[in-house]
N, C-alpha and C positions, 0 to 999 in steps of 0.2 A: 618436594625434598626439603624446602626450606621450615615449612611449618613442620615437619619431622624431625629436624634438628635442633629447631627452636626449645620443642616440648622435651626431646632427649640431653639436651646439653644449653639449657637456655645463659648460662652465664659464656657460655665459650663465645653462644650468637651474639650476646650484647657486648663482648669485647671485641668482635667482627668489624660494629658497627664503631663504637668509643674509640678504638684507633684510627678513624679517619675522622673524628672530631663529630661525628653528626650519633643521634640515637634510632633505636629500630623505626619508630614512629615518623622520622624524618626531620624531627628539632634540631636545631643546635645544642651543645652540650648545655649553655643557660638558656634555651627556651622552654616558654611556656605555654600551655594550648591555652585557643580561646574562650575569654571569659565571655559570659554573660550574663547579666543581671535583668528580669523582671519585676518589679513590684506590684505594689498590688494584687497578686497570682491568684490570692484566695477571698472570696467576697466577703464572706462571713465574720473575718477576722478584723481584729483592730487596726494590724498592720502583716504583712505577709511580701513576700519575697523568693522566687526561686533565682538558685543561679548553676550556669553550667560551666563544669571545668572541663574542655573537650566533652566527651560520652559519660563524663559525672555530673549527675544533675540530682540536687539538695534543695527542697522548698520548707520556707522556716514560717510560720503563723501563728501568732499573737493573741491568743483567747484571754478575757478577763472575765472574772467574777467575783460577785463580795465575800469577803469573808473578814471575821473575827481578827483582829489585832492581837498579839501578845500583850502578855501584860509588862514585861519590859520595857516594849518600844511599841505603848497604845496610841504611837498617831502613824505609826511607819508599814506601807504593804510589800507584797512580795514581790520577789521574779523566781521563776522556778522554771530551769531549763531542761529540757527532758530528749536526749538524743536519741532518733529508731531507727534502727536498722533491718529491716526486716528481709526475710528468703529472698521474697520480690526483686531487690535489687543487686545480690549477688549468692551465688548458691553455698558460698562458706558460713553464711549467717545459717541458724536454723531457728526454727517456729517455737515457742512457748514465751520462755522467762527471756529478760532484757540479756542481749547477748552482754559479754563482758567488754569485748570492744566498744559497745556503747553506752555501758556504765560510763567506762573510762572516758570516754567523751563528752558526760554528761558532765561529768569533774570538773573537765576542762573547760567547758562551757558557765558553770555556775565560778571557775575562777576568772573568766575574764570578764563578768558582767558584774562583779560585784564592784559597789559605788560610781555604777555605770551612770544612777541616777538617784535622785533624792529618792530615798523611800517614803519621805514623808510629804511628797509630794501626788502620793496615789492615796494619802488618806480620805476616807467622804465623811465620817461622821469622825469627828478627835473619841477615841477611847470605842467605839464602839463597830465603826465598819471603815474597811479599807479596801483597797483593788489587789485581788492576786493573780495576777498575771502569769500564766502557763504558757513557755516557750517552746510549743513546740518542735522540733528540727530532723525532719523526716530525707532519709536518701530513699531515692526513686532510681539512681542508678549507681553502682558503683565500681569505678574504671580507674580507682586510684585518686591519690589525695583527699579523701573524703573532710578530714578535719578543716583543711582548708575552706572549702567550698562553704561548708556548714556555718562557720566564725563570719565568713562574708554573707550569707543568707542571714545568718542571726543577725548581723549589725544592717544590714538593709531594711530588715526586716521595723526593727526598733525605732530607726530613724524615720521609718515612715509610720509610726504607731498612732493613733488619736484615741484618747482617752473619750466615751460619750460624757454626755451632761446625765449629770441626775436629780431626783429630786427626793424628800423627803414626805411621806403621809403624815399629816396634821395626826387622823386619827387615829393611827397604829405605827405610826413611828417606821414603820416599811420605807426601806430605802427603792426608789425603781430608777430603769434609765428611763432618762427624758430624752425622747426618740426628737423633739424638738427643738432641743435646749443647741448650745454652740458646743461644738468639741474643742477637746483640749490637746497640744499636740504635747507626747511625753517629750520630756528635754533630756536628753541626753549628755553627762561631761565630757564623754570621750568615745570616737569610734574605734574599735579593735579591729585586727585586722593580722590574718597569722600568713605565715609565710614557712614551707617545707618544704627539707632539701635531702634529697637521699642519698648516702652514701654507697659509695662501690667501687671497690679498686680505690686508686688514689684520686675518681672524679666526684665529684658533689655535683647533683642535680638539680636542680628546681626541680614542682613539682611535677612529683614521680607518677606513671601508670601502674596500672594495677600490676601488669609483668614486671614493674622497675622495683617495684616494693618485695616483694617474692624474692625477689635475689640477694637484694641492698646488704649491706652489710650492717649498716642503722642508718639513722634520718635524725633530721634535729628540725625544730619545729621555734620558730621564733614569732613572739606575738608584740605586737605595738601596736601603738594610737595612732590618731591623727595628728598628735601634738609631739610625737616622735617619740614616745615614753615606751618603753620596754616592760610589760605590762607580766607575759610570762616568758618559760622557754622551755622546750620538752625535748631530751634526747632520748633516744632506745640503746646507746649502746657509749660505751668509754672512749668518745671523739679526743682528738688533739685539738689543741689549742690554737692552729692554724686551721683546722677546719671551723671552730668554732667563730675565728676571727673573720673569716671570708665568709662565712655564711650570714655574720651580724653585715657585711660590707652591701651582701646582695638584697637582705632583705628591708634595708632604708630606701632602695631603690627600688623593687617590687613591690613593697607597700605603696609608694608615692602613686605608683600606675595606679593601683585599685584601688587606694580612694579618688584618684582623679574620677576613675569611670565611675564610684558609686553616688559622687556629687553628680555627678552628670544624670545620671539616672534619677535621683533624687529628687534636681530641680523641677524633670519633666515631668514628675508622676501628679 
């Protein structure tokens, strides 16, 4: 009876639960499921990273290759973040062209990475070859907050990257890696770190499930560093300015938790 009224009247269910302070899943109104972070996930990659938000799980991996410099900025390479979503992970996505949900992620992604790091620090040859790094960022499951998950995947992912050595041929000018040379770790200025909170009725959420978001009335999405810098900030829908205000309040303090755990992770890997 309960899952028949959930599916028929799922806002009446989740006010059921919002009036006694806890949500369906069993959180508190500001809890949040547990993270976790693996690195290193994918061998192949320069640096790779899954992480899970409860039954959301986002793995992000690091592939480089040489390529061509612009003629603008001939010592500077790329990062090029590229968000998937595919059926696989939930059945609202469907198979062909990039969904638009993760165009729009992709946005979001390429906005928080920019001057993440020197670009002119992935140069190998000045004017002629540089590293273009393809950031991958694939959901494997999706149970809600996916943005989240992803921006933490991505920056795990980063911070553990290692650029290989390379060398150049004397006689054809061919750049290759030198599978023996010493890697180089990318530097990073700053770790992002996004934090989203869905609206409903008059409660604001931390991150929401996939059933929190189906309802919500909108969600705001706040992004900062490590250095406390407010990097972006996404809303869906014409919040007040009290919610706007209490959601900047919770998300200084849920950022602080995940970078704690993602230095933690970091150190060990």
């Amino acid at each position: 009876m309960a899952d028949d009224f959930k599916i028929a009247q799922p806002k009446q269910y989740q006010r059921l639960f919002l009036k006694d302070e806890i949500r369906p899943d069993g959180r508190a109104l500001t809890g949040c499921r547990e993270v976790k972070i693996h690195v290193n996930a994918v061998s192949s990659a320069l640096g790779s990273a899954m992480v899970c938000y409860g039954n959301t799980r986002v793995i992000a991996g690091i592939k480089g290759r040489f390529a061509e410099p612009t003629i603008n900025n001939p010592n500077s390479g790329y990062l090029i973040p590229n968000m998937i979503l595919p059926m696989t992970c939930n059945t609202k996505y469907r198979p062909g062209y990039p969904d638009d949900t993760g165009v729009a992620m992709s946005n979001k992604l390429n906005t928080l990475i920019t001057d993440i790091t020197d670009l002119m620090e992935l140069c190998v040859v000045p004017g002629k070859v540089v590293w273009s790094l393809n950031l991958d960022v694939v959901c494997i499951n999706d149970d809600g907050n996916v943005l989240d998950a992803a921006v933490l995947a991505l920056s795990a992912a980063l911070t553990n990257t290692w650029l290989p050595a390379t060398r150049v041929m004397e006689e054809t000018g061919r750049v290759l890696v030198d599978p023996e040379g010493e890697k180089t770790r990318l530097e990073l200025k700053f770790t992002p770190i996004a934090v989203t909170l869905s609206v409903f009725d008059d409660k604001t959420l931390p991150d929401p499930s996939e059933d929190e978001e189906k309802i919500q009335s909108g969600s705001v999405t706040c992004c900062i560093d490590d250095q406390s810098k407010i990097r972006a900030m996404w809303s869906s829908a014409n919040l007040s300015d009290d919610v706007i205000s209490a959601a900047l309040v919770y998300v200084q303090k849920r950022a602080s938790v995940l970078l704690s755990v993602l230095r933690k992770v970091s150190k060990t890997s």
